[in-house]
C-alpha positions in Angstrom: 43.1 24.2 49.3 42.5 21.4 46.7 39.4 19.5 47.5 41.3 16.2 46.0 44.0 14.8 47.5 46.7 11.3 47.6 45.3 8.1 49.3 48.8 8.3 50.6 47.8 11.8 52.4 44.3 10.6 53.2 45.8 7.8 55.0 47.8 9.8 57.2 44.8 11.5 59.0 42.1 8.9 58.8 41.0 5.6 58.8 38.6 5.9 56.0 38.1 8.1 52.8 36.2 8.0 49.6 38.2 7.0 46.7 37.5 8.3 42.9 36.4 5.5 40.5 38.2 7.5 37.7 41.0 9.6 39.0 42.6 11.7 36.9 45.9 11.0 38.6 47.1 9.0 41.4 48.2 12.6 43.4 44.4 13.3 43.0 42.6 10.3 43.7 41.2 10.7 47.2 38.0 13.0 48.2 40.0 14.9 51.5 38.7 13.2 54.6 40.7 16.2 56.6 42.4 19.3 55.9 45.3 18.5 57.9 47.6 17.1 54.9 47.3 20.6 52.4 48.8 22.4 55.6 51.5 19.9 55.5 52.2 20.9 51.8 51.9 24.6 53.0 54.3 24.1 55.9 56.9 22.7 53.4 56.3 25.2 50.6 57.3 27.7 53.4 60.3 25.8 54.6 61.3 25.5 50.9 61.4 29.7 50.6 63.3 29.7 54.2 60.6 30.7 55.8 60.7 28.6 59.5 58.7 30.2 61.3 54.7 29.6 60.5 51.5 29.7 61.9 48.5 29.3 59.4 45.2 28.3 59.5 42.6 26.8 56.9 38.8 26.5 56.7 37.4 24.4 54.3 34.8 21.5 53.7 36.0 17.9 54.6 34.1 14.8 53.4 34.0 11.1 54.7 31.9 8.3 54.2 28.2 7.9 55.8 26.2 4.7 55.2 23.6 6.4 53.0 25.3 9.0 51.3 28.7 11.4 51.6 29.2 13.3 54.8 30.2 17.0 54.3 32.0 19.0 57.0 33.2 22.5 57.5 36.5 22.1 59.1 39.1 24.8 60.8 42.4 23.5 60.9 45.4 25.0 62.3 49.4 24.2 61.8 52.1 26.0 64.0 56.0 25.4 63.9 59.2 27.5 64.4 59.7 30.6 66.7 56.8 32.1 68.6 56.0 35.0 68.0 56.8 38.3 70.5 53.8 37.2 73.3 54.2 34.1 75.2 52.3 32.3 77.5 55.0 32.3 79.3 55.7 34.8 81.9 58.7 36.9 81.2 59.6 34.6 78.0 59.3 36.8 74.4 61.1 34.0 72.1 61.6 30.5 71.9 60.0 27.3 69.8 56.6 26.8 69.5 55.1 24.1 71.6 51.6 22.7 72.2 50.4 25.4 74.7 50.3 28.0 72.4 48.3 25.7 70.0 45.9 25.1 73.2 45.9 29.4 74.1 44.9 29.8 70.8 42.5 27.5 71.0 41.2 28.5 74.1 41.2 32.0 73.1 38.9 31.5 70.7 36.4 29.2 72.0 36.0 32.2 74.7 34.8 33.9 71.8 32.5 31.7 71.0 31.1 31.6 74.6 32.2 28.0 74.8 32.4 26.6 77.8 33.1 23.3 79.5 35.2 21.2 77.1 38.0 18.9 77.7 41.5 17.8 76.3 41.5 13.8 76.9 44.6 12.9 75.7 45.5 9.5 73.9 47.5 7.1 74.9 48.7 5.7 71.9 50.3 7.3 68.9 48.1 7.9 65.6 49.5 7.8 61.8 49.9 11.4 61.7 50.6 12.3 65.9 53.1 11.1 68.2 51.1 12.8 70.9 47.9 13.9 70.4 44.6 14.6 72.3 40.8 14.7 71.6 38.6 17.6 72.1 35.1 17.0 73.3 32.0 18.7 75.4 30.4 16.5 77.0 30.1 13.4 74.7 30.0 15.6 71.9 33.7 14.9 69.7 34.5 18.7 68.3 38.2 17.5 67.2 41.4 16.7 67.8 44.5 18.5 68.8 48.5 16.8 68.4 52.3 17.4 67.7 53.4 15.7 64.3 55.7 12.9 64.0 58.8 13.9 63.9 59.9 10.9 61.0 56.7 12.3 58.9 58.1 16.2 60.1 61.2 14.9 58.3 59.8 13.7 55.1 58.5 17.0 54.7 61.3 18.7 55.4 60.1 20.5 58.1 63.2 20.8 60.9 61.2 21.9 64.1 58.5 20.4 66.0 55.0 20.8 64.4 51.6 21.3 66.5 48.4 20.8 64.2 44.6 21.2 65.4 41.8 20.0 63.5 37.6 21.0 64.5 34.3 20.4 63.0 33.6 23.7 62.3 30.0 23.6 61.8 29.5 21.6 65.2 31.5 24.9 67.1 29.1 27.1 65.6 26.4 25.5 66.0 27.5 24.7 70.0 28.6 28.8 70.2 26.9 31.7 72.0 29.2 34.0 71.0 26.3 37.1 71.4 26.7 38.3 75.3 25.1 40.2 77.4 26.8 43.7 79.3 28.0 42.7 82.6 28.6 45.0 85.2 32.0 45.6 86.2 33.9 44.4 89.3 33.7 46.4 92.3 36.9 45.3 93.0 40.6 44.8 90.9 41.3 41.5 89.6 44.2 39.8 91.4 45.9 37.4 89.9 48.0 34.7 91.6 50.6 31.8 90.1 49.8 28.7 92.1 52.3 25.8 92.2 51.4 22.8 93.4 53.1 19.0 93.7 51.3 15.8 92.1 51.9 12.4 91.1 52.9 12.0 87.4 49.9 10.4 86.6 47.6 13.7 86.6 47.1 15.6 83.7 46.8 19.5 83.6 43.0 18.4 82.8 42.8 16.7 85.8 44.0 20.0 88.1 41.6 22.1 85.7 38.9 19.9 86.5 38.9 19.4 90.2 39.1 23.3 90.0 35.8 24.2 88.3 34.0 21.1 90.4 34.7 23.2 93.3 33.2 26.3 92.0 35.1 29.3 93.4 33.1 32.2 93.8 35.6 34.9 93.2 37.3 32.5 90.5 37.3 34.2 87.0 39.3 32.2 84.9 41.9 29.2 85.4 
């Protein structure tokens, strides 16, 4: 992806940037605080050559400013929009519209590879430039990224007709955090059983909140939520 990009872009997914003293051009005038606005372009390039359905990915460095000198980032960011593909998350569903569960599975899925444990979704509760609902990712007090569905007045303006679900991580911090080597572990004794709980709540608690009160209680037999 281009390592320069708009102040227009740049302003769309963050508060502050590094401007060029002597840009060549006013599309290129911006070091990229984030990688999120090239996979905007992408998404639209693809939309242009009727292709709807996308999900793409991007690593690259991001920069922003630090009080003594330029801080430089490895970032993974992820863009999703149009049909699913033929898995689902869920049950019994093959197609249908992307939405921001299969943003969070894929997520999710790859964190487990990392062996990483223990983080949260604390959603926001107020829009951002670029999200109309969006989410933080942290461990602990440690901030690893953000997660959100586009607005759908900036989907527009880049002609992109479905709902859009971007991801953005500090890269370096998720490897650094990982333990992706593991050790063998014995197999169960015993099949896994699976149930599908459904429970009632107030509208005030989050799927966080459920997940949460789950793993405080510590199951024994509990493999995965």
């Amino acid at each position: 992806g281009q390592t320069l990009i708009s102040e227009a872009s740049a302003q769309l997914a963050a508060d502050d940037y590094i401007p060029l003293l002597y840009p060549l051009s006013q599309d290129m005038n911006v070091v990229r605080p984030s990688l999120l606005p090239g996979l905007l372009d992408i998404l639209k390039h693809n939309l242009n050559h009727k292709n709807a359905n996308v999900a793409l990915f991007e690593i690259g460095r991001t920069f922003s400013p630090g009080e003594a000198s330029t801080n430089e980032q490895r970032s993974l960011a992820i863009a999703l929009t149009g049909d699913r593909g033929s898995e689902s998350w869920k049950s019994g569903e093959e197609t249908g519209k992307c939405d921001i569960f299969d943003l969070k599975g894929a997520l999710e899925a790859f964190f487990e590879r990392l062996g990483l444990r223990g983080f949260n979704f604390n959603r926001r509760d107020e829009e951002t430039n670029l999200f109309v609902e969006s989410a933080t990712l942290q461990l602990g007090k440690q901030s690893l990224g953000q997660i959100g569905q586009l607005k759908p007045l900036l989907a527009r303006d880049y002609d992109l007709r479905d709902p859009v679900f971007l991801a953005e991580l500090n890269l370096d911090k998720l490897l650094s955090l990982g333990r992706a080597a593991k050790s063998f572990k014995q197999l169960a004794k015993h099949p896994t059983i699976r149930r599908d709980i459904a429970m009632l709540v107030d509208d005030s608690t989050t799927h966080d909140d459920v997940t949460r009160t789950i793993k405080k209680t510590k199951p024994d037999h509990l493999e995965s939520v």
